[in-house]
RODRENRO-856160 format. One record per residue (C-alpha): residue number from 1; residue in one letter; x, y, z. Coordinates in nm, 4 decimals. Each point is the difference from the previous one (the first is absolute). Layout:
N
<tilo><i>NUM</i><aa>A</aa><u>X</u><v>Y</v><w>Z</w></tilo>
...
//
This chain:
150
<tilo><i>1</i><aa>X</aa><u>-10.3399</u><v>-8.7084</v><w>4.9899</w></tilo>
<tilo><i>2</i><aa>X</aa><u>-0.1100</u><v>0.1610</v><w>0.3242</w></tilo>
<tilo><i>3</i><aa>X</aa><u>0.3683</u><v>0.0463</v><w>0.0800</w></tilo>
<tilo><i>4</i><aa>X</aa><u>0.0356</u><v>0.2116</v><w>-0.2979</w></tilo>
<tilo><i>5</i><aa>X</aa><u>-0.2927</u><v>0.1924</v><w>0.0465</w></tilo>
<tilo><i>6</i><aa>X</aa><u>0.1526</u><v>0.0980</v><w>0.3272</w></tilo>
<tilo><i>7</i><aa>X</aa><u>0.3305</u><v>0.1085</v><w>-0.1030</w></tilo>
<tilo><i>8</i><aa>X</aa><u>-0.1563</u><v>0.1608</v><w>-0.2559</w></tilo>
<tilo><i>9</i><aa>X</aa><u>-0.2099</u><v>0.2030</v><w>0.2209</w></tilo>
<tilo><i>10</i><aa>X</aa><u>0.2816</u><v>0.0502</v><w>0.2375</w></tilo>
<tilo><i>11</i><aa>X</aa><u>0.1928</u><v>0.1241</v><w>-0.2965</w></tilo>
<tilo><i>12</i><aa>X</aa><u>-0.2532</u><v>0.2750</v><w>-0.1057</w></tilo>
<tilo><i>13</i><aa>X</aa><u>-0.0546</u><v>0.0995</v><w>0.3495</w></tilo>
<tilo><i>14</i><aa>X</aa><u>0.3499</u><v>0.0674</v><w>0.0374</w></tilo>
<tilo><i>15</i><aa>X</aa><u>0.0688</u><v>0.1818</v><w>-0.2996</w></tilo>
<tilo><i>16</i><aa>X</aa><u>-0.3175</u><v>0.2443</v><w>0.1021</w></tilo>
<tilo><i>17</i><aa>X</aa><u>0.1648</u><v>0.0659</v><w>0.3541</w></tilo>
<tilo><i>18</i><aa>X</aa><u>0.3363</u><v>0.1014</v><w>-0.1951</w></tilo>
<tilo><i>19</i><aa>X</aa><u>-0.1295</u><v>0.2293</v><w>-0.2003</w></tilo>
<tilo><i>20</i><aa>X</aa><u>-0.1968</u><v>0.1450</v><w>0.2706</w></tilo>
<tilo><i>21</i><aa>X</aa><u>0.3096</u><v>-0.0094</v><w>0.1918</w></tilo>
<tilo><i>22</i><aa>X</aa><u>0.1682</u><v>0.2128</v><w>-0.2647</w></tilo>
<tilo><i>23</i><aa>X</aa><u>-0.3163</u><v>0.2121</v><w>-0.0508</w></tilo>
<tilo><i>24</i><aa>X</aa><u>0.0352</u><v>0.0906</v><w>0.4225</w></tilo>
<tilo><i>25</i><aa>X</aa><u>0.3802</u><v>0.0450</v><w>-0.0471</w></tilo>
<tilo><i>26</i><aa>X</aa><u>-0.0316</u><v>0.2407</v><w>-0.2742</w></tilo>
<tilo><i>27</i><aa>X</aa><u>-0.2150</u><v>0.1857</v><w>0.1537</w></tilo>
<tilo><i>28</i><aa>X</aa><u>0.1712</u><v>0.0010</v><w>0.3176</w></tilo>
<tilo><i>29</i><aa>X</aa><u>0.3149</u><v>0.1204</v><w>-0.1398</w></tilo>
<tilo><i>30</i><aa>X</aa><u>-0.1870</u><v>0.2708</v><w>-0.2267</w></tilo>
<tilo><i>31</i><aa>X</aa><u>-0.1686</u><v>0.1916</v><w>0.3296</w></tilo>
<tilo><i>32</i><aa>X</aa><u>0.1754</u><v>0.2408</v><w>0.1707</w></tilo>
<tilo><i>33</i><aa>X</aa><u>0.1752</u><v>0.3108</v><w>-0.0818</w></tilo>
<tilo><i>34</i><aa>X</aa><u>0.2237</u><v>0.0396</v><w>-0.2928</w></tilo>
<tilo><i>35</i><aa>X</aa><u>0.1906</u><v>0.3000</v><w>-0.0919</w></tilo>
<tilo><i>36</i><aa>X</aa><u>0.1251</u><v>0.0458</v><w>-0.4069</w></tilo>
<tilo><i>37</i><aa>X</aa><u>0.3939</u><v>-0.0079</v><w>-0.0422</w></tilo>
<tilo><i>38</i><aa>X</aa><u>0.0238</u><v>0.2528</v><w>-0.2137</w></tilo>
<tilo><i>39</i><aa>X</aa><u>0.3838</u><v>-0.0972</v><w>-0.0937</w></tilo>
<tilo><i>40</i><aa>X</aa><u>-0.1337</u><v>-0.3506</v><w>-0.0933</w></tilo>
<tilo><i>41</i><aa>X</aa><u>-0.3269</u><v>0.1037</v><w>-0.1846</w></tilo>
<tilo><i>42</i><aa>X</aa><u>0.2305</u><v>0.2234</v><w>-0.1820</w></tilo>
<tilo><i>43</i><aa>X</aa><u>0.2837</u><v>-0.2164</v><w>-0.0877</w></tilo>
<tilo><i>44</i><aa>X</aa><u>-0.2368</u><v>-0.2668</v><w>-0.1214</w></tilo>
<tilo><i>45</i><aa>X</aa><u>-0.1739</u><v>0.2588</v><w>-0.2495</w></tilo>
<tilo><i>46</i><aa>X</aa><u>0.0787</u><v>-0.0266</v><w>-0.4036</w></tilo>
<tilo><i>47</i><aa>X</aa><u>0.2607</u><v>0.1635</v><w>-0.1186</w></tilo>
<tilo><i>48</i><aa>X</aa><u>-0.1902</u><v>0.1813</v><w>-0.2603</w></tilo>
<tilo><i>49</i><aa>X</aa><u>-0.2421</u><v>0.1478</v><w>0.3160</w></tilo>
<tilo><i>50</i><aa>X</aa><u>0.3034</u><v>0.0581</v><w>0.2012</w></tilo>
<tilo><i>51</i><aa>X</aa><u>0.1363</u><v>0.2038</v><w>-0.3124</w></tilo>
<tilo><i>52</i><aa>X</aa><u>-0.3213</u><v>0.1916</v><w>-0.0375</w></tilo>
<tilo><i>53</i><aa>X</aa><u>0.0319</u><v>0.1155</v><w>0.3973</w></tilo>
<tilo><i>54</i><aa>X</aa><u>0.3129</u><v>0.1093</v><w>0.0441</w></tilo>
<tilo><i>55</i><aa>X</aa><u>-0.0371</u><v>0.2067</v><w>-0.3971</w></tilo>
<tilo><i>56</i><aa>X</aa><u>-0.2981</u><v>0.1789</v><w>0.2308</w></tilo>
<tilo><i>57</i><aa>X</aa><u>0.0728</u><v>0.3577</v><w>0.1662</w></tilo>
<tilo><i>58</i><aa>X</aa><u>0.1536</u><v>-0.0535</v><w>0.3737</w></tilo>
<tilo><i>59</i><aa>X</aa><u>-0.3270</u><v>0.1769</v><w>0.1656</w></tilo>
<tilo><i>60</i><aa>X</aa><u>-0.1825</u><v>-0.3193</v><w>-0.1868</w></tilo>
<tilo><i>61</i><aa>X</aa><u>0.1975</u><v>-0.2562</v><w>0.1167</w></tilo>
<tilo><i>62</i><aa>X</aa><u>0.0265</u><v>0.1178</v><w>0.3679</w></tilo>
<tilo><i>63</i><aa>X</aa><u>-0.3502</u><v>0.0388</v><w>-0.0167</w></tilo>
<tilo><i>64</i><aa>X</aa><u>-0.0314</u><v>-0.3948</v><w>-0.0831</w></tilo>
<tilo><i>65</i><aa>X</aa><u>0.2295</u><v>-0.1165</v><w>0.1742</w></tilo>
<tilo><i>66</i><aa>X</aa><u>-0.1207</u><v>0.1762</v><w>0.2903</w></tilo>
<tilo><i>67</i><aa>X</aa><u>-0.3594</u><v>-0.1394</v><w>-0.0433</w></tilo>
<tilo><i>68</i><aa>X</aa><u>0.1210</u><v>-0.3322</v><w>-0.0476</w></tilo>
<tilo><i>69</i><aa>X</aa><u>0.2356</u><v>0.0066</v><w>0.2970</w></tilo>
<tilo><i>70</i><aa>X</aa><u>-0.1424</u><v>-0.1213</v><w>0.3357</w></tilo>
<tilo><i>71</i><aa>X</aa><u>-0.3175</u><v>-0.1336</v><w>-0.1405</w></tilo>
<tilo><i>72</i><aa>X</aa><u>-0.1281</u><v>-0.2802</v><w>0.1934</w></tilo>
<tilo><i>73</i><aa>X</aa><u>-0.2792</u><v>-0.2565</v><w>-0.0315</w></tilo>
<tilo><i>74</i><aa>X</aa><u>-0.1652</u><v>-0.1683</v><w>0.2492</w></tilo>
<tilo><i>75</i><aa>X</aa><u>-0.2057</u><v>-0.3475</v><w>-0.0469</w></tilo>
<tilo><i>76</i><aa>X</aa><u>-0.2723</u><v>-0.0462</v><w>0.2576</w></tilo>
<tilo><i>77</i><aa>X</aa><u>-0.1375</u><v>-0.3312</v><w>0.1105</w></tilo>
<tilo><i>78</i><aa>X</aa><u>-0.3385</u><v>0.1389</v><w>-0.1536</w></tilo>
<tilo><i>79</i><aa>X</aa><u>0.1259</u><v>0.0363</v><w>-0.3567</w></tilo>
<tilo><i>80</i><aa>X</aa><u>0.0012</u><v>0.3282</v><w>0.0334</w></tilo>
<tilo><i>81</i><aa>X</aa><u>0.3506</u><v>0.2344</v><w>-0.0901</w></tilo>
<tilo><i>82</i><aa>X</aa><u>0.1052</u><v>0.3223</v><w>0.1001</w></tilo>
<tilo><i>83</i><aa>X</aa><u>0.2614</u><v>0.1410</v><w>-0.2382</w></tilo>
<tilo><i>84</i><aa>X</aa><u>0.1492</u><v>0.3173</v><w>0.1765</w></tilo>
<tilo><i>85</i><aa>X</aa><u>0.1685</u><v>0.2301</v><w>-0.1923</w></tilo>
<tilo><i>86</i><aa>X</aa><u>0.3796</u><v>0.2000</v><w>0.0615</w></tilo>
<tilo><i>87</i><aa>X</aa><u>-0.2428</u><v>0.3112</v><w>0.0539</w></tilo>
<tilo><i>88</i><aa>X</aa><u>-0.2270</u><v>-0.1541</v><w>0.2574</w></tilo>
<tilo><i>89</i><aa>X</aa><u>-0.2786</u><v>-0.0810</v><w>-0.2484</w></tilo>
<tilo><i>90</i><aa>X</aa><u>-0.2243</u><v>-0.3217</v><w>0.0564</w></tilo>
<tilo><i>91</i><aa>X</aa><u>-0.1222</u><v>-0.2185</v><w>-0.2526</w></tilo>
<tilo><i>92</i><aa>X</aa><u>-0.2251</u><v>-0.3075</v><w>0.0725</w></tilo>
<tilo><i>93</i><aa>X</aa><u>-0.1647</u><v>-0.2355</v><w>-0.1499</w></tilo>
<tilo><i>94</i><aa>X</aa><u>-0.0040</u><v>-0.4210</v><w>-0.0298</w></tilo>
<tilo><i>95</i><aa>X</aa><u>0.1924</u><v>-0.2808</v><w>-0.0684</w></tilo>
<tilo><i>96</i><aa>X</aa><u>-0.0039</u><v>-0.3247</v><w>-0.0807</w></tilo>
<tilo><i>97</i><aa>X</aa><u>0.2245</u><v>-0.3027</v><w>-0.1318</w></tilo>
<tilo><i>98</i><aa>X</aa><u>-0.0876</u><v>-0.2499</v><w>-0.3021</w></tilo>
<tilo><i>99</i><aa>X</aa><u>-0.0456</u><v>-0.3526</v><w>0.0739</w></tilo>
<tilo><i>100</i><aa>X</aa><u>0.3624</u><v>-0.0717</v><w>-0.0971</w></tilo>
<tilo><i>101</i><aa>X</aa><u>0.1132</u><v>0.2939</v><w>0.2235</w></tilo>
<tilo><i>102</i><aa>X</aa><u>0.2082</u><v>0.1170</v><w>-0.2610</w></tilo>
<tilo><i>103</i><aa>X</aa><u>-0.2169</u><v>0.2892</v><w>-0.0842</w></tilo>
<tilo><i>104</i><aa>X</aa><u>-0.0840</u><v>0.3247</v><w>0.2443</w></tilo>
<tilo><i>105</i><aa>X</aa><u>-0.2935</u><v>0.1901</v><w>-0.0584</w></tilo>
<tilo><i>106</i><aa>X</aa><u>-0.0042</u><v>0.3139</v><w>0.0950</w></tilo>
<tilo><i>107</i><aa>X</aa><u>-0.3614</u><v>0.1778</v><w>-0.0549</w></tilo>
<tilo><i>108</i><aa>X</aa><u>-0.0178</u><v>0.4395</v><w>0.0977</w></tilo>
<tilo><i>109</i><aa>X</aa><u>-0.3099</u><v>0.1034</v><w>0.1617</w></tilo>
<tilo><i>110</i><aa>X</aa><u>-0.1409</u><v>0.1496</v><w>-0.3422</w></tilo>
<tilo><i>111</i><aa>X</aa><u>0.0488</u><v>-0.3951</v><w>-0.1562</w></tilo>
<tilo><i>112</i><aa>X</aa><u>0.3293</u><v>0.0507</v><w>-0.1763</w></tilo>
<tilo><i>113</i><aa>X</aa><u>0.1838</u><v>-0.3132</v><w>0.0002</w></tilo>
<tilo><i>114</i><aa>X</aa><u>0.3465</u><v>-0.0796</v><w>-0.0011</w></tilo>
<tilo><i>115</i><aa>X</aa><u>0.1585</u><v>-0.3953</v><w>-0.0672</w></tilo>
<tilo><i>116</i><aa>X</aa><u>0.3742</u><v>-0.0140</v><w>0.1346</w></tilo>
<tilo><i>117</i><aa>X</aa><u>0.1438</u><v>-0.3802</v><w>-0.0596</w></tilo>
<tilo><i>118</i><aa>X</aa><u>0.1883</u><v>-0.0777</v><w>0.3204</w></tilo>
<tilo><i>119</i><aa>X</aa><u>0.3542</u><v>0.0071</v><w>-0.1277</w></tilo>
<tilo><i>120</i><aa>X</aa><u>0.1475</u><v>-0.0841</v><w>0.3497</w></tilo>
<tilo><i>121</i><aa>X</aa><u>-0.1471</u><v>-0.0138</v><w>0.3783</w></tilo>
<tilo><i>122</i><aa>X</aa><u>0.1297</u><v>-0.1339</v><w>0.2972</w></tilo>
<tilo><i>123</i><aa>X</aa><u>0.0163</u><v>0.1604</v><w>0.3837</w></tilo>
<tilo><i>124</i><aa>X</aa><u>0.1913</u><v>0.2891</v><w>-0.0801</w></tilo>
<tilo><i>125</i><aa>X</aa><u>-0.0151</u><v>0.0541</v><w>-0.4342</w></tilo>
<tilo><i>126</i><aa>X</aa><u>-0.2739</u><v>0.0728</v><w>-0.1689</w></tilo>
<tilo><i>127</i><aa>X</aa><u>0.0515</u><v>0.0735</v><w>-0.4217</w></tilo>
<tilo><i>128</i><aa>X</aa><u>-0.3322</u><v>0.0491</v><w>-0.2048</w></tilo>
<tilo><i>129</i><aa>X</aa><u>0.0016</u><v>0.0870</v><w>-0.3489</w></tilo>
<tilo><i>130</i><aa>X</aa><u>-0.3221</u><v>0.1814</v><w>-0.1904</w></tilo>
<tilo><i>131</i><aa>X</aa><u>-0.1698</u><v>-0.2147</v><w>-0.2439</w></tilo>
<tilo><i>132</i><aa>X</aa><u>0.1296</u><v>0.0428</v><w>-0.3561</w></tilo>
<tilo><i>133</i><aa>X</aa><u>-0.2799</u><v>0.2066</v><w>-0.1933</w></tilo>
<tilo><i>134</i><aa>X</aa><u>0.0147</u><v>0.2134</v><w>0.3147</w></tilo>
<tilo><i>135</i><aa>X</aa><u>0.3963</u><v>0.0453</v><w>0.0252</w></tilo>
<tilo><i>136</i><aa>X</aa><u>0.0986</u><v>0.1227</v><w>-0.3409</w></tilo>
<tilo><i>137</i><aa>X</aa><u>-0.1127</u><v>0.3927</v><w>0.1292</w></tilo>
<tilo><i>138</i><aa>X</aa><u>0.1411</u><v>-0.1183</v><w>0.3606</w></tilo>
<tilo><i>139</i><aa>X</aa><u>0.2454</u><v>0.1895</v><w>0.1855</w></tilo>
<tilo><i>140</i><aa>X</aa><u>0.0829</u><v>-0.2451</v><w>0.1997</w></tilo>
<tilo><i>141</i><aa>X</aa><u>-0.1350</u><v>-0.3468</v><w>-0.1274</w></tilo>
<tilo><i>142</i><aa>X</aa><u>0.2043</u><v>-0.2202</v><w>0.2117</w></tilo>
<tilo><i>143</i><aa>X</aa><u>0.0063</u><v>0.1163</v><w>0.4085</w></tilo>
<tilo><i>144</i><aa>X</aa><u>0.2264</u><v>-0.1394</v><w>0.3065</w></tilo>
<tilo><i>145</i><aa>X</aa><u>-0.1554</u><v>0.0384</v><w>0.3258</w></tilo>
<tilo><i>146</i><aa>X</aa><u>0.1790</u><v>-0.0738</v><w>0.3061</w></tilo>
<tilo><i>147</i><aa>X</aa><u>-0.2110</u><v>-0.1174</v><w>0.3392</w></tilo>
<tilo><i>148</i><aa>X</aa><u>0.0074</u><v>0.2746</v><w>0.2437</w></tilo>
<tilo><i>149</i><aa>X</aa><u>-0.1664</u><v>-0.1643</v><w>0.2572</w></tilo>
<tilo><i>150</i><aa>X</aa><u>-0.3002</u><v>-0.2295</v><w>0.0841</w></tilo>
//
C-alpha cells in the first residue's frame, strides 16, 4: 500500500514539474522582440475582410498597410509589452498567459483587455488570433509575428 502511495506521489509530483516546465517554456519562447509579417497577417485574413480592403480608396489602404507594417512587440520578463508602432509610437501595457498557456492576455494601461489564443509559438513564429466576440470588427484577427531577436 505504501508502495502505491509513493508512486502515486511521485506521479503527481511529476506531472506538476511538466506543466511548470511548459509554463517556463512558454514563456521563454514568448519574451523577446517580435516584429508583425505583414504578408502573413494579411494572407491569413478572411476573404470577405480582404475584399472589403482592397474595395477601399488607395490613400486608405497605404495608410493601413503602412501602420501595420513594421510593428513590433516586445514581451518583457516583467509581463510588461511594448507594442511600437510603423510611426514610432509606443504602446505599453501587461501581459500574462492562462494556466493552459494557450491564452495571451494583453491588458493597455487604461485596462482594455485583449485575449489572443496562441495559434502557434515556437523560437522564431509567433501566430495569435483575437478572441471571437472581439474579432468580428477586427482588421486583423489572426497575426504572424516573426522573432527579431532576443
Amino acid at each position: 500500500m505504501k508502495t502505491i502511495q509513493t508512486l502515486a506521489l511521485l506521479f503527481v509530483l511529476s506531472i506538476t514539474s511538466i506543466q511548470n516546465l511548459t509554463a517556463q517554456t512558454v514563456e521563454a519562447q514568448l519574451t523577446g522582440n517580435w516584429k508583425l509579417d505583414y504578408t502573413a497577417t494579411y494572407n491569413h485574413t478572411s476573404t470577405a475582410m480582404r475584399a472589403k480592403l482592397d474595395a477601399l480608396p488607395l490613400e486608405t489602404r497605404s495608410n493601413i498597410t503602412s501602420a501595420y507594417r513594421n510593428r513590433t512587440m516586445t514581451f518583457k520578463t516583467d509581463n510588461s509589452f511594448v507594442m511600437t508602432l510603423a510611426d514610432g509610437r509606443k504602446v505599453t501595457g501587461s501581459w500574462a498567459l492562462d494556466q493552459a498557456n494557450s491564452l495571451l492576455e494583453v491588458t493597455t494601461p487604461n485596462g482594455k483587455v485583449f485575449n489572443y489564443k496562441i495559434n502557434s509559438l515556437d523560437s522564431a513564429l509567433l501566430v495569435i488570433v483575437l478572441e471571437a466576440q472581439k474579432s468580428a470588427n477586427a482588421l486583423f484577427p489572426e497575426m504572424h509575428f516573426t522573432k527579431i531577436q532576443n
